[in-house]
DSSP file (Angstrom, degrees, kcal/mol; ACC not computed):
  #  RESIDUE AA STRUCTURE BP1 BP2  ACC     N-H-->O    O-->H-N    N-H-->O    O-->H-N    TCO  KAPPA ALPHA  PHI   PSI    X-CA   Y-CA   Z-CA
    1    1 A X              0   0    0      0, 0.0     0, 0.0     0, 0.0     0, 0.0   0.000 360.0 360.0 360.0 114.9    0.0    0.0    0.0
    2    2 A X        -     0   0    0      1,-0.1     2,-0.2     2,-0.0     0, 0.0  -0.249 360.0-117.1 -59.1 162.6    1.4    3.2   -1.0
    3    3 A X        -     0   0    0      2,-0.2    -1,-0.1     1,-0.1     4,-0.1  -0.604  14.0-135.3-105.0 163.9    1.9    5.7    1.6
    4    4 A X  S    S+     0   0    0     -2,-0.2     2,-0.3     2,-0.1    -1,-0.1  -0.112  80.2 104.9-109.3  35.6   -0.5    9.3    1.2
    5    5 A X  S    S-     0   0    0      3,-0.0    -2,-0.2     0, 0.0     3,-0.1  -0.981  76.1-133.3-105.7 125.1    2.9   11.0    2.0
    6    6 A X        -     0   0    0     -2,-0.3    -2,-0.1     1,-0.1     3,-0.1  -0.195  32.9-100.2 -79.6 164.8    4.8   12.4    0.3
    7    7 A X        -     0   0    0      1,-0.1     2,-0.3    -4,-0.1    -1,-0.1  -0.449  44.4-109.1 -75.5 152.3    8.7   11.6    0.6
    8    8 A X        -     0   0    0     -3,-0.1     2,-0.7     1,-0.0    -1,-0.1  -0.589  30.4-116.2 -99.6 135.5   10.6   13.9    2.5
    9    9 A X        -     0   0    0     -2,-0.3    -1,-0.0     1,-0.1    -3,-0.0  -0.677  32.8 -93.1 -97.5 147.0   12.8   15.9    0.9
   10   10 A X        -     0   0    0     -2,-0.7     2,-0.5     1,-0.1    -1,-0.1   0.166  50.5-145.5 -20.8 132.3   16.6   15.9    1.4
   11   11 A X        -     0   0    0     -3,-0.1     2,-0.3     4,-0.0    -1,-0.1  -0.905   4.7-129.6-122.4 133.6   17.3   18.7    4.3
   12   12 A X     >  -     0   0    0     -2,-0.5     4,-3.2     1,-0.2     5,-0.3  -0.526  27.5-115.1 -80.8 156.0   20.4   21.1    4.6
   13   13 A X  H  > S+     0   0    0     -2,-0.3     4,-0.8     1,-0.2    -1,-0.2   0.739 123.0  53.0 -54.9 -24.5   22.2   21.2    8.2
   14   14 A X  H  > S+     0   0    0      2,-0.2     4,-0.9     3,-0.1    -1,-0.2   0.873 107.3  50.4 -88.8 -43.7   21.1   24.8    8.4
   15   15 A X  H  > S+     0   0    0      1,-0.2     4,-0.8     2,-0.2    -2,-0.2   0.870 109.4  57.2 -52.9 -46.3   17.3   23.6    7.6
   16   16 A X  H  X S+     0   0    0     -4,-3.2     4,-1.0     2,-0.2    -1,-0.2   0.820 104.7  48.7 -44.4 -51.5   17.8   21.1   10.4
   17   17 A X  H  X S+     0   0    0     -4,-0.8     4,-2.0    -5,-0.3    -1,-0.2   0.657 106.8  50.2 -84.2 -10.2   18.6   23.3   12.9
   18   18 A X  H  X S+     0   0    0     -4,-0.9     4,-0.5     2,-0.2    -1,-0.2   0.594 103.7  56.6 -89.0  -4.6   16.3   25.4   12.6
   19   19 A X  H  X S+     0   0    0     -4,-0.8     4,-1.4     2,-0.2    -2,-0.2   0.806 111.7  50.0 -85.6 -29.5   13.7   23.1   12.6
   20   20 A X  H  X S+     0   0    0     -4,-1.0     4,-1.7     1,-0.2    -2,-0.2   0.896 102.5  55.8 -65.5 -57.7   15.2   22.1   15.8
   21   21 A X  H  X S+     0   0    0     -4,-2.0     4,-2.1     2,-0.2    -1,-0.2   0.827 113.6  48.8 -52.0 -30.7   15.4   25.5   17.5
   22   22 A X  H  X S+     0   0    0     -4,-0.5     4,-1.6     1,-0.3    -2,-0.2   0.894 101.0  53.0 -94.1 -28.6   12.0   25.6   16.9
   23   23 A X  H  X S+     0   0    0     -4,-1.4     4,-1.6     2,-0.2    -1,-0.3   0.909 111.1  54.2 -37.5 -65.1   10.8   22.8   17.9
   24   24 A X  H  X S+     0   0    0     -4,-1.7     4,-2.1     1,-0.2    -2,-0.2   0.927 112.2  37.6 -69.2 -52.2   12.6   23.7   21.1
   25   25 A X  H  X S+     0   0    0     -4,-2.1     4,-1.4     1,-0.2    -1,-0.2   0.847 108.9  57.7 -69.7 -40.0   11.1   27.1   21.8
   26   26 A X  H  X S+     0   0    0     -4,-1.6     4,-1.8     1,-0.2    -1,-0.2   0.960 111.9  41.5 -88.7 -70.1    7.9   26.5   20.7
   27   27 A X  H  X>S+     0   0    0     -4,-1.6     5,-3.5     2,-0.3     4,-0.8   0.881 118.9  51.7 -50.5 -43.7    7.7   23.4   23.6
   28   28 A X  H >X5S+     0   0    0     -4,-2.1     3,-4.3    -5,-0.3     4,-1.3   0.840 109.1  54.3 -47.4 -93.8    9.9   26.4   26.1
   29   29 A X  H 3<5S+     0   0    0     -4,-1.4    -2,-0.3     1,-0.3    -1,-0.2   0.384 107.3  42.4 -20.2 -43.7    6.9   28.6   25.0
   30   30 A X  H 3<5S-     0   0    0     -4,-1.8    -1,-0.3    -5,-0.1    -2,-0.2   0.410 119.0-109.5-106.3  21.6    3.9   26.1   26.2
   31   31 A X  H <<5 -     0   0    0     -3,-4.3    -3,-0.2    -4,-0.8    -2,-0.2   0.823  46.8-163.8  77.8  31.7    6.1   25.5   29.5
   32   32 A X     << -     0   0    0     -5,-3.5     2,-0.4    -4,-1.3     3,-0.2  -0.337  15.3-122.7 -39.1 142.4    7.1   21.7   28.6
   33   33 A X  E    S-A   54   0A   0     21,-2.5    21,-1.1     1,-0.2    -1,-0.1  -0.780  74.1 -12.5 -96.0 131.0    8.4   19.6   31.5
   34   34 A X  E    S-     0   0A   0     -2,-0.4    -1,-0.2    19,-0.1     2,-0.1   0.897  77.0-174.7  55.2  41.1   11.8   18.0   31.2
   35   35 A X  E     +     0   0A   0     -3,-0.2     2,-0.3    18,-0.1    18,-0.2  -0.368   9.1 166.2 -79.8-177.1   12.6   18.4   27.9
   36   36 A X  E     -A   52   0A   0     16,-2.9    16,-2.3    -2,-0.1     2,-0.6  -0.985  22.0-142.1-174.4 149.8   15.7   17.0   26.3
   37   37 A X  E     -A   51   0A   0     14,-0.3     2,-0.6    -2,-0.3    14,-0.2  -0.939   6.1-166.5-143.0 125.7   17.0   16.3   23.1
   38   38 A X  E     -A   50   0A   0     12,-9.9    12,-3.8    -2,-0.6     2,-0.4  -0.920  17.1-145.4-120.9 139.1   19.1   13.4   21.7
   39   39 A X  E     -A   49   0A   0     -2,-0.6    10,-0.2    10,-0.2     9,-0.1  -0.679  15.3-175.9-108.5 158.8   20.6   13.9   18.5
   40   40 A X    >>  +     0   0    0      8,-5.0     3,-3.1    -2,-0.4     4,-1.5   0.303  35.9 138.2-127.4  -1.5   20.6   10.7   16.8
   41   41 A X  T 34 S+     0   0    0      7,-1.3     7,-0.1     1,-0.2     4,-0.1  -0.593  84.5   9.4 -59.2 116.0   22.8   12.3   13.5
   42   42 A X  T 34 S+     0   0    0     -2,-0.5    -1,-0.2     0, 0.0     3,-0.1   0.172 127.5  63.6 144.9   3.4   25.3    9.9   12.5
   43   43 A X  T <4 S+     0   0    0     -3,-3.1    -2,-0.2     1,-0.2     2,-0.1   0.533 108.9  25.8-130.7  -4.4   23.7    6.7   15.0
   44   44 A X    ><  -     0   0    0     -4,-1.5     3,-1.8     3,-0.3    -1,-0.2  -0.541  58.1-146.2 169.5 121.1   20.3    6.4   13.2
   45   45 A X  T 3  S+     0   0    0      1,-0.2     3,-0.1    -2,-0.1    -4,-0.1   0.647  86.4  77.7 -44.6   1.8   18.4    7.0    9.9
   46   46 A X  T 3  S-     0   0    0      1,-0.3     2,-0.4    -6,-0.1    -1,-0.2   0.996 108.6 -29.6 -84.1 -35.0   15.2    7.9   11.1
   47   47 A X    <   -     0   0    0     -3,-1.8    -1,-0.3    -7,-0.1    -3,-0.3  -0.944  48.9-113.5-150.4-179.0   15.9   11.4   12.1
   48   48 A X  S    S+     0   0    0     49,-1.5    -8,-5.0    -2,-0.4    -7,-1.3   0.793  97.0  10.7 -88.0 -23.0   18.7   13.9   13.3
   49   49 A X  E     -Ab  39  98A   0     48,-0.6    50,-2.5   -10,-0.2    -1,-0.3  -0.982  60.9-148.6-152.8 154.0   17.3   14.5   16.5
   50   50 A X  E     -Ab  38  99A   0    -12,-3.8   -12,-9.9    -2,-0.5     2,-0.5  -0.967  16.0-155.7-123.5 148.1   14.5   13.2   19.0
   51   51 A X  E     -A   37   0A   0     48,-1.0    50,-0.4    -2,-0.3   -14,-0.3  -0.919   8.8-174.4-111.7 100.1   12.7   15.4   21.4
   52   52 A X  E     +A   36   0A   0    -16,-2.3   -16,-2.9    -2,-0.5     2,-0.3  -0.692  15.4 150.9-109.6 144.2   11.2   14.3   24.4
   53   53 A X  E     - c   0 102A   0     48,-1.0    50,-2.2   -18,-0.2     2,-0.3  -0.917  28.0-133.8-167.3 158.4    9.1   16.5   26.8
   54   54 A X  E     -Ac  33 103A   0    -21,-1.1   -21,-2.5    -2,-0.3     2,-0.3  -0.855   8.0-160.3-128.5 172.5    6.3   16.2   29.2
   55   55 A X        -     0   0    0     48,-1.6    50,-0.4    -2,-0.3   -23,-0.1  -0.864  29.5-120.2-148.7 149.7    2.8   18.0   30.0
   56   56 A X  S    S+     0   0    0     -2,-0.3     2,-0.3    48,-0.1    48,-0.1   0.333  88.3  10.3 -96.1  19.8    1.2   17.8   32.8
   57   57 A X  S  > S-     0   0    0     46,-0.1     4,-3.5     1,-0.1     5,-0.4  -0.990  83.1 -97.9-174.4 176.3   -1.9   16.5   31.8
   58   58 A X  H  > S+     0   0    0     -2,-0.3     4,-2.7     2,-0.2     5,-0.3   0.927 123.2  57.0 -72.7 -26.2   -3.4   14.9   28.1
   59   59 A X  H >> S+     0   0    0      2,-0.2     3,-4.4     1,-0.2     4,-1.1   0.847 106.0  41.4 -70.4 -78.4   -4.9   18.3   27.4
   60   60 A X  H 3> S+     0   0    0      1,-0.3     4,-0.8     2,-0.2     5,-0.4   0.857 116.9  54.6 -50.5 -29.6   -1.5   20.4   27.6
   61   61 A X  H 3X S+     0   0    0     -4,-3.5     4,-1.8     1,-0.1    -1,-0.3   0.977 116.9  37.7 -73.4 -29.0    0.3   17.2   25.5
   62   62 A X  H <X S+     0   0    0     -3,-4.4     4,-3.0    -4,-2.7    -2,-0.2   0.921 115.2  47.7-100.9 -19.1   -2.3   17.6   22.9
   63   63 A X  H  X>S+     0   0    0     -4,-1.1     4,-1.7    -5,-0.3     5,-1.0   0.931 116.2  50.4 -68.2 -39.2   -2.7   21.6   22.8
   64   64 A X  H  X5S+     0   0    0     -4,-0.8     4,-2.3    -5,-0.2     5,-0.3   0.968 114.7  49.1 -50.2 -36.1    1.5   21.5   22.6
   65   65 A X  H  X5S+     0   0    0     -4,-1.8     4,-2.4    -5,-0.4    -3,-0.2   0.983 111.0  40.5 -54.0 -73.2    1.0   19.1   19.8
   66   66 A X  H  X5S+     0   0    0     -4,-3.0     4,-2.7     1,-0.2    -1,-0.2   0.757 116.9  48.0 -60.3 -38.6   -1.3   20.7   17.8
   67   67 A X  H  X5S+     0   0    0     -4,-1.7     4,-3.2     2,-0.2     5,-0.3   0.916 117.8  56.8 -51.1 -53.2    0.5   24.7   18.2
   68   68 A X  H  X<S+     0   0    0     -4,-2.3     4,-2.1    -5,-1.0    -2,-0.2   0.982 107.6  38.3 -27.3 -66.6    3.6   22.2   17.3
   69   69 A X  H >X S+     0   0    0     -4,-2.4     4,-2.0    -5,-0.3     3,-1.0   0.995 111.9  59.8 -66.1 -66.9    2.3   21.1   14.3
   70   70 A X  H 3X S+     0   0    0     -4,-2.7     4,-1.9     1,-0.3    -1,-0.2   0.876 111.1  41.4 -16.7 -53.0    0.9   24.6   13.4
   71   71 A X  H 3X>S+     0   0    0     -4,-3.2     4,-3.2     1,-0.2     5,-0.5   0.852 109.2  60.3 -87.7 -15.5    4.4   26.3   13.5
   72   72 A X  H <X5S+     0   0    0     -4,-2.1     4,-1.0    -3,-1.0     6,-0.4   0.845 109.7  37.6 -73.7 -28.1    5.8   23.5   11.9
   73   73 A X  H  X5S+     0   0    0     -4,-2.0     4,-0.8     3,-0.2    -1,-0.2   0.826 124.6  44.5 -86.2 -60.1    3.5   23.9    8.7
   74   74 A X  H  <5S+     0   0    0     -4,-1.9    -2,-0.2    -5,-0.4    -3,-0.1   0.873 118.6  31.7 -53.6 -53.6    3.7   27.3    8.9
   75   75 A X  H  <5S+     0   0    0     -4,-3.2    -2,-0.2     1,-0.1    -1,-0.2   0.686 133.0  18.7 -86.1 -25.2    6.9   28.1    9.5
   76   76 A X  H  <<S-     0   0    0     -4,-1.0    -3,-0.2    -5,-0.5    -2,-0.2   0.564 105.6-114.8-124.5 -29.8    9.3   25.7    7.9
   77   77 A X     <  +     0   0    0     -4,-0.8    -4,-0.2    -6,-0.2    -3,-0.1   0.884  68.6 127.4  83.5  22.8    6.5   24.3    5.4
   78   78 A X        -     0   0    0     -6,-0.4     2,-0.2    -9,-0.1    -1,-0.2  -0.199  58.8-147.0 -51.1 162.7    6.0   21.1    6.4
   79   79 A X        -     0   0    0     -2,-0.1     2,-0.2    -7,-0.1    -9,-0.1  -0.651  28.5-157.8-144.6 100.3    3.0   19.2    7.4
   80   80 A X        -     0   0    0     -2,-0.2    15,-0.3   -11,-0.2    -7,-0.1  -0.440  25.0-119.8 -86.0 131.4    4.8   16.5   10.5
   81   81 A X  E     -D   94   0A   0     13,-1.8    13,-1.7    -2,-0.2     2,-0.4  -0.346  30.4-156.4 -76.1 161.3    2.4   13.4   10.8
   82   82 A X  E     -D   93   0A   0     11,-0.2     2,-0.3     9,-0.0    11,-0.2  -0.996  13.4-177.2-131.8 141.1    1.1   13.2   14.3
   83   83 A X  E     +D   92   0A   0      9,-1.0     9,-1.1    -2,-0.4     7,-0.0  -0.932  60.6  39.9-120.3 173.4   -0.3    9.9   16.2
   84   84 A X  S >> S+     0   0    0     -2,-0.3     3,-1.3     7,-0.2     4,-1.1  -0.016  70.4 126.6 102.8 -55.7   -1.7    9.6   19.5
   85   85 A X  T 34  +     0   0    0      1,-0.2    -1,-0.1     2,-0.2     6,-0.1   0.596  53.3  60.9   4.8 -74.5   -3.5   12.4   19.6
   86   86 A X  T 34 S+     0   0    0      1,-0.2    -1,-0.2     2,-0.0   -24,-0.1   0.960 125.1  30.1 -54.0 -39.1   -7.4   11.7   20.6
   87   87 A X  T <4 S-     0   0    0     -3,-1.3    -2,-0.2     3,-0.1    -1,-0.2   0.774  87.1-163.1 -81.3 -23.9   -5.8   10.3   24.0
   88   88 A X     <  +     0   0    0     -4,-1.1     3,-0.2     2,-0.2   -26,-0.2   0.607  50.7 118.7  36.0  40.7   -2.6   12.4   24.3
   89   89 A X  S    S+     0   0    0      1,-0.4    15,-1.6    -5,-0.2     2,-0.3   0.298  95.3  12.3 -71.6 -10.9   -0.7   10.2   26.9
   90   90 A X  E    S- E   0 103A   0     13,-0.2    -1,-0.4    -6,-0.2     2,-0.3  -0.712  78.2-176.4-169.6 107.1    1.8    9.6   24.6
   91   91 A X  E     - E   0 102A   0     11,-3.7    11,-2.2    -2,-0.3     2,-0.5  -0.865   6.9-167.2 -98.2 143.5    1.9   12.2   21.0
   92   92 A X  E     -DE  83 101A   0     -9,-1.1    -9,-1.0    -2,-0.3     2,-0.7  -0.950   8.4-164.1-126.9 109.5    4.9   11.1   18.4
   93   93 A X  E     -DE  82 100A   0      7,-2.9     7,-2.2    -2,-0.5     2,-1.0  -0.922  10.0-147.6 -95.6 125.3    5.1   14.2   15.8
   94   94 A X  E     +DE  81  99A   0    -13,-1.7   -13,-1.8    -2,-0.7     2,-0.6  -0.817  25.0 170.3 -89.6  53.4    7.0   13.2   12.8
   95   95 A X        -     0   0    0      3,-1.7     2,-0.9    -2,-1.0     4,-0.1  -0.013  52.6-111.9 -85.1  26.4    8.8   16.4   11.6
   96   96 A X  S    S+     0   0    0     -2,-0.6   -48,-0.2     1,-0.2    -1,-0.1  -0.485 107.6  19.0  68.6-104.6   10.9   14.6    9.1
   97   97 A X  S    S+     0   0    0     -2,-0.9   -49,-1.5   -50,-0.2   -48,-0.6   0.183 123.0  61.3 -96.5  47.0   14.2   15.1   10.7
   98   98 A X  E     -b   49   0A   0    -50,-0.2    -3,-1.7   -51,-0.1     2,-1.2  -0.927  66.9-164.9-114.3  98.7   12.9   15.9   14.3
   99   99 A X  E     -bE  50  94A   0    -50,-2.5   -48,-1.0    -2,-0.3     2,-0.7  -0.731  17.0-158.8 -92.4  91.2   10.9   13.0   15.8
  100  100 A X  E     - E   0  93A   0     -7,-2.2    -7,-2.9    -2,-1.2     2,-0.4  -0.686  15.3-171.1 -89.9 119.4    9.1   14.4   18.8
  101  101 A X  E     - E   0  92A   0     -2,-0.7   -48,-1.0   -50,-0.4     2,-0.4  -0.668   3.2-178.5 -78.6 122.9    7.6   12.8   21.8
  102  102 A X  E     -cE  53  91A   0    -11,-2.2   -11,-3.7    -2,-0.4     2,-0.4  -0.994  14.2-174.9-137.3 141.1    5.3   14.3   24.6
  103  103 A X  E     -cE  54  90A   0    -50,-2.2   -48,-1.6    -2,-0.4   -13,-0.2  -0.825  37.3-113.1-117.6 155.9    4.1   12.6   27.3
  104  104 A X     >  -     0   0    0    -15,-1.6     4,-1.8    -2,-0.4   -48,-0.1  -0.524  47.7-109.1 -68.6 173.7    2.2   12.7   29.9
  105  105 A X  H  > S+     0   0    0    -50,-0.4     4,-1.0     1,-0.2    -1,-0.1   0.865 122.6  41.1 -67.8 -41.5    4.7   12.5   33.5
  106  106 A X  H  > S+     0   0    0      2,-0.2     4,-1.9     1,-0.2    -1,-0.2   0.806 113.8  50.7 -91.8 -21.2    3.5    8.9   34.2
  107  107 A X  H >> S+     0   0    0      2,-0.2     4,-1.7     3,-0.1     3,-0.6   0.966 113.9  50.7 -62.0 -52.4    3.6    7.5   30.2
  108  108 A X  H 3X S+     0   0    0     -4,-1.8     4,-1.8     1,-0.2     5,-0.3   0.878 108.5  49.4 -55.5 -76.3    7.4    8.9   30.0
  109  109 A X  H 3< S+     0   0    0     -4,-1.0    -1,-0.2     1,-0.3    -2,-0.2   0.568 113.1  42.8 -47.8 -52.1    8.4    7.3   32.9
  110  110 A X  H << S+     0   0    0     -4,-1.9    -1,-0.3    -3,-0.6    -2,-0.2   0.980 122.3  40.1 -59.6 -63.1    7.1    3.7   32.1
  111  111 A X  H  < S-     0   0    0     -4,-1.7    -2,-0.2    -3,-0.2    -1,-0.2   0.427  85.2-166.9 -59.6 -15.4    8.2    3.9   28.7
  112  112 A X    >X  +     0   0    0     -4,-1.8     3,-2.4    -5,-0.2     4,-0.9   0.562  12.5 176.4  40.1  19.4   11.9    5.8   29.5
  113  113 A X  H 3> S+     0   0    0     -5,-0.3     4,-2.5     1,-0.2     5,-0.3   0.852  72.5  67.5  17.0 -67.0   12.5    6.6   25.7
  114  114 A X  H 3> S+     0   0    0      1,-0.2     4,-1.3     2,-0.2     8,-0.4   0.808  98.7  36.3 -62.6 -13.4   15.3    8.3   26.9
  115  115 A X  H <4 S+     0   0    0     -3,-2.4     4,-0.3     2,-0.2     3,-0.2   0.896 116.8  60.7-101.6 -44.1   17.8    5.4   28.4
  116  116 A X  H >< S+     0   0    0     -4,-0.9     3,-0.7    -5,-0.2    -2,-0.2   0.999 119.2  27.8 -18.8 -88.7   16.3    3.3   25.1
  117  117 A X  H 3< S+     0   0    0     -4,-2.5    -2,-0.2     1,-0.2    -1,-0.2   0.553  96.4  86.7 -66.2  -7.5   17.9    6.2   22.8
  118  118 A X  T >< S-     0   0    0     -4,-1.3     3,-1.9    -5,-0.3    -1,-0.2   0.611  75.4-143.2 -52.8 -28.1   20.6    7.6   24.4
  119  119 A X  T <  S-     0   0    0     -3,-0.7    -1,-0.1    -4,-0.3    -4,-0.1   0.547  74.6 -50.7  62.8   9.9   23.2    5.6   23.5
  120  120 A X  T 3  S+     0   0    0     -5,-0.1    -1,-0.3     2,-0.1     4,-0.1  -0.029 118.2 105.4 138.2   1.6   24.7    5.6   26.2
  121  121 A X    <   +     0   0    0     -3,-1.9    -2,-0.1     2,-0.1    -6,-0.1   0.876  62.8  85.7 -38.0 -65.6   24.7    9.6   26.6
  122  122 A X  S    S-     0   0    0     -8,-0.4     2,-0.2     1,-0.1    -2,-0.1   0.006  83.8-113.4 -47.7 156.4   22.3   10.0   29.1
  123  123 A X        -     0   0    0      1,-0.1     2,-0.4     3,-0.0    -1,-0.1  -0.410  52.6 -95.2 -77.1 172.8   22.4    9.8   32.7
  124  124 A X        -     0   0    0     -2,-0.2     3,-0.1     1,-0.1    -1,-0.1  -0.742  42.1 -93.9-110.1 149.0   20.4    6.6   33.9
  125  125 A X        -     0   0    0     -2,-0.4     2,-0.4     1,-0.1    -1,-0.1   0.067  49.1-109.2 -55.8 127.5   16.7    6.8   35.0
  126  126 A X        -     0   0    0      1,-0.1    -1,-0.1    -3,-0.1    -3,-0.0  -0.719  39.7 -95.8-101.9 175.6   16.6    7.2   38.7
  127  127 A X        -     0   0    0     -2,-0.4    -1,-0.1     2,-0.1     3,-0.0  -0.110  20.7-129.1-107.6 153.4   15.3    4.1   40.6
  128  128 A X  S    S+     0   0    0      2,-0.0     2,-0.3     1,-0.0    -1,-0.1   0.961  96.0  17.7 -43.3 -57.8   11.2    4.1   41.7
  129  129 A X  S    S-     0   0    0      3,-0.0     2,-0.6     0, 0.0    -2,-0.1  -0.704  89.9 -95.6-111.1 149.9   12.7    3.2   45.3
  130  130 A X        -     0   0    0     -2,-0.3     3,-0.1     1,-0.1    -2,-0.0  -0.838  50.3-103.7 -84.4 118.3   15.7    3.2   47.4
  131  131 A X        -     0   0    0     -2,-0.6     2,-0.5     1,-0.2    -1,-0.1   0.268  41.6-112.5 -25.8 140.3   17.6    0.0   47.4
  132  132 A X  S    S+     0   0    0      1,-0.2    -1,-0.2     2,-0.1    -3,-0.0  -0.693 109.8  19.3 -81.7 127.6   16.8   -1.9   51.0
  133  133 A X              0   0    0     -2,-0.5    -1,-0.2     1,-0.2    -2,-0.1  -0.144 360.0 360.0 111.5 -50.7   20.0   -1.8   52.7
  134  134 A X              0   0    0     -4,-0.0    -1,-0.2     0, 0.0    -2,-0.1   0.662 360.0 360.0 -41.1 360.0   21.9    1.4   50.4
């Protein structure tokens, strides 16, 4: 089945980063929690960079989504596929090379994206409990 996307076109390093900076402020701008950014150039085709963020509730992940998606179209001329949506516990926007994730606080947590992609970058998740005994 063909896809009713169109192929992404080839992106300059200058186009990239701005898509990135914007990405970033925009998320600053609707008071994301914890975000963080792993750049994935040169360790995996799917993008240059992933962005992970939280909201503190399904509404604020799905108004950040949609204002997301909004600048993205607008400004850069894009249109970034979104899933997730109707529930918001967990949005993935599809910005070509910018993959972004927002979660809700408890979704992130389960799922830890970030110790999964890091590559070994990150600092590691700290623990539910404190070790009996530590």
């Amino acid at each position: 089945m063909a896809s009713s996307f169109p192929a992404p076109r080839p992106s300059s390093p200058e186009e990239v980063d701005a898509l990135h900076r914007l990405i970033l402020q925009s998320l600053e701008d609707d008071q994301a929690v914890e975000t963080i950014s792993i750049p994935l150039a040169g360790k995996s085709s799917i993008a240059d960079h992933m962005v992970i963020a939280s909201g503190r509730s399904t509404r604020q992940v799905a108004s950040m989504a949609v204002k997301l998606a909004e600048k993205i179209k607008a400004e850069v001329g894009r249109t970034p596929r979104i899933e997730g949506l109707p529930t918001a516990d967990w949005v993935l926007i599809d910005a070509g090379d910018v993959i972004v994730h927002l979660f809700r606080p408890e979704v992130r947590t389960f799922y830890n994206l970030e110790r999964m992609w890091a590559f070994g970058d990150a600092p590691p998740a700290p623990a539910a409990a404190s070790q009996p005994g530590a």
